[in-house]
DRENDO-1510 file (C-alpha; in Angstrom, 1 decimal, always signed):
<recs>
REC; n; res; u; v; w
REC; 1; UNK; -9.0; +2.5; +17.1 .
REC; 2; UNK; -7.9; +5.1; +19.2 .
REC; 3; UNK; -6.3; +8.5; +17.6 .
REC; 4; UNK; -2.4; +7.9; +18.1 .
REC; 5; UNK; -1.1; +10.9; +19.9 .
REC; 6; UNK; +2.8; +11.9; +19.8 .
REC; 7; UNK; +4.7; +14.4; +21.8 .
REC; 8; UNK; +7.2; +16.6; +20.4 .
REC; 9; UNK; +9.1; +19.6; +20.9 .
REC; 10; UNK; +10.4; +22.6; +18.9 .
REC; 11; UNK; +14.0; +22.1; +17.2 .
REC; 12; UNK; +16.3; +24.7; +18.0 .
REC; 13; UNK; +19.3; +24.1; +16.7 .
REC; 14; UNK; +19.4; +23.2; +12.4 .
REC; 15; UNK; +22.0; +21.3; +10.3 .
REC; 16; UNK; +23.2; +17.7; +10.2 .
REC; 17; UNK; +25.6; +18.0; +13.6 .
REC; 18; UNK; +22.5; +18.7; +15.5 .
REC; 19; UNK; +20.0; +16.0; +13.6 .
REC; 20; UNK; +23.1; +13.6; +14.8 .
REC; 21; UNK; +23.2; +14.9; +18.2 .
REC; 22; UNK; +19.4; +14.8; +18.3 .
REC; 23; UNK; +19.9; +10.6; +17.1 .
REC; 24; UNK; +22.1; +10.2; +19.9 .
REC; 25; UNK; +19.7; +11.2; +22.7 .
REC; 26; UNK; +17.3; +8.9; +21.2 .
REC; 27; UNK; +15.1; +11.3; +19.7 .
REC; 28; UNK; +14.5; +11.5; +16.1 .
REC; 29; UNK; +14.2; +14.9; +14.2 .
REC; 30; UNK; +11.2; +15.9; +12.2 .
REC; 31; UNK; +9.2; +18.6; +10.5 .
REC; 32; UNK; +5.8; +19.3; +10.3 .
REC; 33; UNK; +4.7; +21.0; +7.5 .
REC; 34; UNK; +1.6; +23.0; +7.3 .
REC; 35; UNK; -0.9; +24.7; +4.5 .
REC; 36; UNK; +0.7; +27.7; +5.3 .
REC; 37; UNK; +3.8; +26.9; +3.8 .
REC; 38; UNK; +6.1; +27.7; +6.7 .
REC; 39; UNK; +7.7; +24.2; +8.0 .
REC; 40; UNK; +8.5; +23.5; +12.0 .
REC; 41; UNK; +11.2; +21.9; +13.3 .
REC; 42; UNK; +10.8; +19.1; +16.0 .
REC; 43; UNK; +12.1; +16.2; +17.6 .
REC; 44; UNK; +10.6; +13.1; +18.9 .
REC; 45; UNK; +11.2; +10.5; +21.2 .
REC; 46; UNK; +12.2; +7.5; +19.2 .
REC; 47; UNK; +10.9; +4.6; +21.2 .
REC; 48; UNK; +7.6; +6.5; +21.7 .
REC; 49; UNK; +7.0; +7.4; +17.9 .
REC; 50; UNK; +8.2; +3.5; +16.4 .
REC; 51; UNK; +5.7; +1.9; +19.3 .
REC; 52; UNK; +2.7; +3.8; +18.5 .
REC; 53; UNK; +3.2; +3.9; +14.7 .
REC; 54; UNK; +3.8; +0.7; +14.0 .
REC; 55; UNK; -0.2; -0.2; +13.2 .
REC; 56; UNK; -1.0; +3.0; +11.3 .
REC; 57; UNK; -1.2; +4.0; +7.4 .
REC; 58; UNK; -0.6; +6.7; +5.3 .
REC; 59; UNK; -4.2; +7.7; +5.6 .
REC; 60; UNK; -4.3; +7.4; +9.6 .
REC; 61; UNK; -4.6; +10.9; +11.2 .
REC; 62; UNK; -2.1; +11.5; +14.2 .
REC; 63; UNK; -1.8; +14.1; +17.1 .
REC; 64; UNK; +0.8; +15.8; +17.3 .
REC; 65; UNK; +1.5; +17.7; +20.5 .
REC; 66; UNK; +4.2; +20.1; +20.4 .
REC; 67; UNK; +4.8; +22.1; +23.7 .
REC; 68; UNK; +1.4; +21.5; +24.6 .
REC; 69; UNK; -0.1; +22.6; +21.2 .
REC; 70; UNK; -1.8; +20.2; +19.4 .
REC; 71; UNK; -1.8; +19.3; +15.6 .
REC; 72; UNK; -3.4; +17.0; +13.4 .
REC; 73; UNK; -1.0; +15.7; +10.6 .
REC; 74; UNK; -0.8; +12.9; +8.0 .
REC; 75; UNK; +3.2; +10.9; +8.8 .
REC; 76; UNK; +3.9; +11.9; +5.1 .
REC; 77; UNK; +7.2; +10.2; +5.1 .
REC; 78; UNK; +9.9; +8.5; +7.4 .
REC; 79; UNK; +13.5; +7.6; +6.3 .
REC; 80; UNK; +15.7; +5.0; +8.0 .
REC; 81; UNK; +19.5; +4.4; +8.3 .
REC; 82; UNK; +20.4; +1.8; +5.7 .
REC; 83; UNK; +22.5; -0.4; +7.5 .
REC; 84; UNK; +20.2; -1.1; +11.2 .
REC; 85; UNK; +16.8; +0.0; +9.8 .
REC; 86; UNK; +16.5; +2.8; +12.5 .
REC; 87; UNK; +14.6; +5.9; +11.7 .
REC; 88; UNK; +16.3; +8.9; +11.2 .
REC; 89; UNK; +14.1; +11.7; +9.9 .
REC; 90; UNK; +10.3; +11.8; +10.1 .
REC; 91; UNK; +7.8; +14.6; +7.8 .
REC; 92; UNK; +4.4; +15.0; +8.7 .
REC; 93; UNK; +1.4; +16.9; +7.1 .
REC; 94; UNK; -1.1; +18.9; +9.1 .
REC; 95; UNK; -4.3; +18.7; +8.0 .
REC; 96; UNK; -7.0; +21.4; +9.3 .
REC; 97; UNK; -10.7; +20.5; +11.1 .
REC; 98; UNK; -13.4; +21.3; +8.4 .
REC; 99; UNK; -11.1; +21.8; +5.2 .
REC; 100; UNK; -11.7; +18.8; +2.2 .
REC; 101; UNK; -8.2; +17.4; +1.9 .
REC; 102; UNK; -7.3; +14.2; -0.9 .
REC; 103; UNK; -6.2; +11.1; +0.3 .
REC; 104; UNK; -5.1; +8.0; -0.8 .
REC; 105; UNK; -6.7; +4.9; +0.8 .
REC; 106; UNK; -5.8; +1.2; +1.2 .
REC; 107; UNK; -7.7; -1.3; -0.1 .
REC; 108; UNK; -8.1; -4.6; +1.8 .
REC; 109; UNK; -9.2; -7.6; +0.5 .
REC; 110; UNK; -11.3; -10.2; +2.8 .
REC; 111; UNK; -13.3; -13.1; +1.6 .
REC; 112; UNK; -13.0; -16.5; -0.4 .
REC; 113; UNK; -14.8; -16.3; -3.4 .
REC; 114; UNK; -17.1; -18.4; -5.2 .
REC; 115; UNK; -15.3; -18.5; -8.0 .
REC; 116; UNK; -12.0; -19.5; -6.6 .
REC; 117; UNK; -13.9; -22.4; -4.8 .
REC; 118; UNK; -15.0; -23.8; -8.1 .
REC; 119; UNK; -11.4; -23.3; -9.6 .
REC; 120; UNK; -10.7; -20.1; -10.3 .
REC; 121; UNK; -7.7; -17.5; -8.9 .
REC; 122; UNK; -8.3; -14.0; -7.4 .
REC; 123; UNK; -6.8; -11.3; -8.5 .
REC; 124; UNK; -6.7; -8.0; -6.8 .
REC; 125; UNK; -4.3; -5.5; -8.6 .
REC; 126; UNK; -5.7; -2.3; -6.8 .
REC; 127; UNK; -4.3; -1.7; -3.4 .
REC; 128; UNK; -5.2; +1.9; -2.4 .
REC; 129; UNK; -7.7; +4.6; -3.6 .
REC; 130; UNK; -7.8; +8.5; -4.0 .
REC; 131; UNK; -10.6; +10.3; -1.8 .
REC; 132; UNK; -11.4; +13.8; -0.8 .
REC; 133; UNK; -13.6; +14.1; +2.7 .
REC; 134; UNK; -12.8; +16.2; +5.8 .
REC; 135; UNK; -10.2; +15.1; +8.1 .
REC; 136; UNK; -13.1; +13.6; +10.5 .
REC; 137; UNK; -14.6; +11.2; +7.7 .
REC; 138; UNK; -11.3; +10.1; +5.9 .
REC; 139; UNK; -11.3; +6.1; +6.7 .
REC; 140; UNK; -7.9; +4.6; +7.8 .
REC; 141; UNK; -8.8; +1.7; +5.3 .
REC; 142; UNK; -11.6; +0.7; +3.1 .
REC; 143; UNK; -12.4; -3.3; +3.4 .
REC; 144; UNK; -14.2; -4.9; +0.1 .
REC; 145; UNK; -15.6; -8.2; +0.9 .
REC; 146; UNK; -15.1; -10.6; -2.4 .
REC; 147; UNK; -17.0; -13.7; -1.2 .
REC; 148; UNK; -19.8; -13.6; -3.9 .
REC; 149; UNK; -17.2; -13.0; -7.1 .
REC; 150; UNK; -17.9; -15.7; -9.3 .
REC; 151; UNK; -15.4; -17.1; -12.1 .
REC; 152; UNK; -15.3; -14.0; -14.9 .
REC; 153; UNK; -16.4; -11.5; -12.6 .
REC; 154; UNK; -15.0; -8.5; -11.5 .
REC; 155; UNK; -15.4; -5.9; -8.8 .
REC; 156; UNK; -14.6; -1.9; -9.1 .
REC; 157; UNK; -13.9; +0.8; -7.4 .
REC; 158; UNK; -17.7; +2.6; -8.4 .
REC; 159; UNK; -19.3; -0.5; -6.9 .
REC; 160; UNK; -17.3; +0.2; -3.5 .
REC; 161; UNK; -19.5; +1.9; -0.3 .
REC; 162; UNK; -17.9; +4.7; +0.8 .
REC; 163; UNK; -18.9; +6.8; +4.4 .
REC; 164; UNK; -21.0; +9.5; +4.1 .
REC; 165; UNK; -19.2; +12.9; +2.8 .
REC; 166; UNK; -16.3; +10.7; +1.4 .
REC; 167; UNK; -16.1; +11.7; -3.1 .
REC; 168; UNK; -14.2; +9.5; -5.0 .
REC; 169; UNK; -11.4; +10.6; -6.7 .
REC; 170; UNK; -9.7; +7.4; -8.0 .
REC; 171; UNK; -11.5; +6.5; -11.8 .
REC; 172; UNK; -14.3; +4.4; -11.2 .
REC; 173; UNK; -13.6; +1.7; -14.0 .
REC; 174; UNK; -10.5; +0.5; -12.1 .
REC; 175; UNK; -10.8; -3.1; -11.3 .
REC; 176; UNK; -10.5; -3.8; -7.4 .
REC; 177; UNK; -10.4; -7.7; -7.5 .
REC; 178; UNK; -11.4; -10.4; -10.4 .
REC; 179; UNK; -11.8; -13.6; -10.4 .
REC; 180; UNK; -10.2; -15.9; -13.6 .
REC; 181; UNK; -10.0; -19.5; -14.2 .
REC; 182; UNK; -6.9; -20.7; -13.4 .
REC; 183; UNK; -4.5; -21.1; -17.0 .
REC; 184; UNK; -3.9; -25.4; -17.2 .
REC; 185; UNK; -0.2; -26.1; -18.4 .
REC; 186; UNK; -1.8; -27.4; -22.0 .
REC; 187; UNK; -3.8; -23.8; -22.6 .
REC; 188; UNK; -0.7; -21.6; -21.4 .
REC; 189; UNK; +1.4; -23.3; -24.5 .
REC; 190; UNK; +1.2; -20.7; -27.6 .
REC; 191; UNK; +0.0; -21.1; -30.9 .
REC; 192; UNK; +3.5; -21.6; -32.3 .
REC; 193; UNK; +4.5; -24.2; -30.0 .
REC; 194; UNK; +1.6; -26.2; -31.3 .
REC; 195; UNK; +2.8; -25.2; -34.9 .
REC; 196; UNK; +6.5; -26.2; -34.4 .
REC; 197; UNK; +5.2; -29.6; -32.8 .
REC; 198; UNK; +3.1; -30.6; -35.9 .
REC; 199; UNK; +6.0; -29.6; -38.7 .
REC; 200; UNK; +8.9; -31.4; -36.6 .
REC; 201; UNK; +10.5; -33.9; -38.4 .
REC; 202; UNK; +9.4; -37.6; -36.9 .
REC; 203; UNK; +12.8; -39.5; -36.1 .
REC; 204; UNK; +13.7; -42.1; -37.8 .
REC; 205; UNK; +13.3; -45.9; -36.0 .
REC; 206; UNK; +16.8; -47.5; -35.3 .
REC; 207; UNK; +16.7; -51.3; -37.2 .
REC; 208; UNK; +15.2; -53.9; -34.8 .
REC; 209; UNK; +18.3; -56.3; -35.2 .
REC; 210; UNK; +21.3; -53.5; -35.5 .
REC; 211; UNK; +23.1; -52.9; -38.9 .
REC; 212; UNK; +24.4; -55.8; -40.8 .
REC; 213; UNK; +28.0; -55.6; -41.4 .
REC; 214; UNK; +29.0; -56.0; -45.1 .
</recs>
């Protein structure tokens, strides 16, 4: 995948009557802020940033062009209007070539596996990782094939590849995806139910032929 490139240009003017005037030129106002501290003001265009975005994570490295300058930034955050959906502010990170930064990753899931074949259900309750690498070796995603998990098994992070220069940050013991068998409506009943079934009370028969009358 190509790197997504946006252009963007200073922001002058500060203050909420401004981000609204910015909105209704269809631009979107923004700030990039770097590791020295000292934030910058831009604007986008709006129909340019939602379009190329749209396929990206928070681990996908974008180009940022502003006035011709180019920056590489994480899109950190992005809030919409609450009633249309439309986004209103956007924050990115810049990140520098050859300085470690920490990441967090998302985990995909591909595969049936063995064990679900034969009855069992997957379970996959990781869904991103933390890493440190340099900007040029930080994976948009990290894909774990499952295929071979049998029933009782269980995959973890330690036992996922990672690129070359890419350190693990995330504890390795943390379970990726497991297989179980799948709980039958009989073994998900408690011990007590069982126990309240056998001391119930038996109900009595009603008379074959009704009650005689005296």
């Amino acid at each position: 995948m190509s790197q997504v490139v946006l252009s963007a240009k200073n922001r002058q003017g500060l203050g909420s009557q401004e981000a609204r005037r910015i909105r209704r030129d269809g631009r979107i106002p923004a700030v990039l802020y770097g590791r020295s501290g000292k934030p910058i003001s831009l604007e986008l265009d709006a129909g340019e940033f939602v379009s190329r975005v749209k396929n990206i994570s928070e681990s996908t490295i974008v180009k940022v062009e502003i006035d011709g300058q180019a920056h590489e930034a994480f899109v950190k955050d992005t809030q919409r209007n609450i009633i249309n959906g439309n986004i209103i502010h956007v924050d990115f990170y810049e990140v520098e070539s050859g300085i470690a930064l920490r990441a967090r990753v998302s985990v995909h899931i591909h595969g049936t596996p063995i064990g679900v074949r034969e009855g069992g259900v997957l379970e996959s309750p990781l869904h991103e990782i933390e890493v440190e690498c340099l900007p040029k070796d930080l994976p948009e995603r990290i894909d774990v094939d499952v295929s071979e998990l049998k029933v009782n098994q269980s995959l973890h992070v330690r036992d996922i590849a990672l690129g070359d220069g890419v350190r693990l940050i995330s504890a390795a013991d943390q379970v990726v995806a497991l297989v179980k068998f799948a709980r039958t409506e009989a073994a998900a009943s408690t011990p007590e139910d069982a126990a309240a079934a056998d001391t119930a009370p038996a109900a009595s028969p009603a008379p074959a032929g009704g009650e005689k009358k005296a």
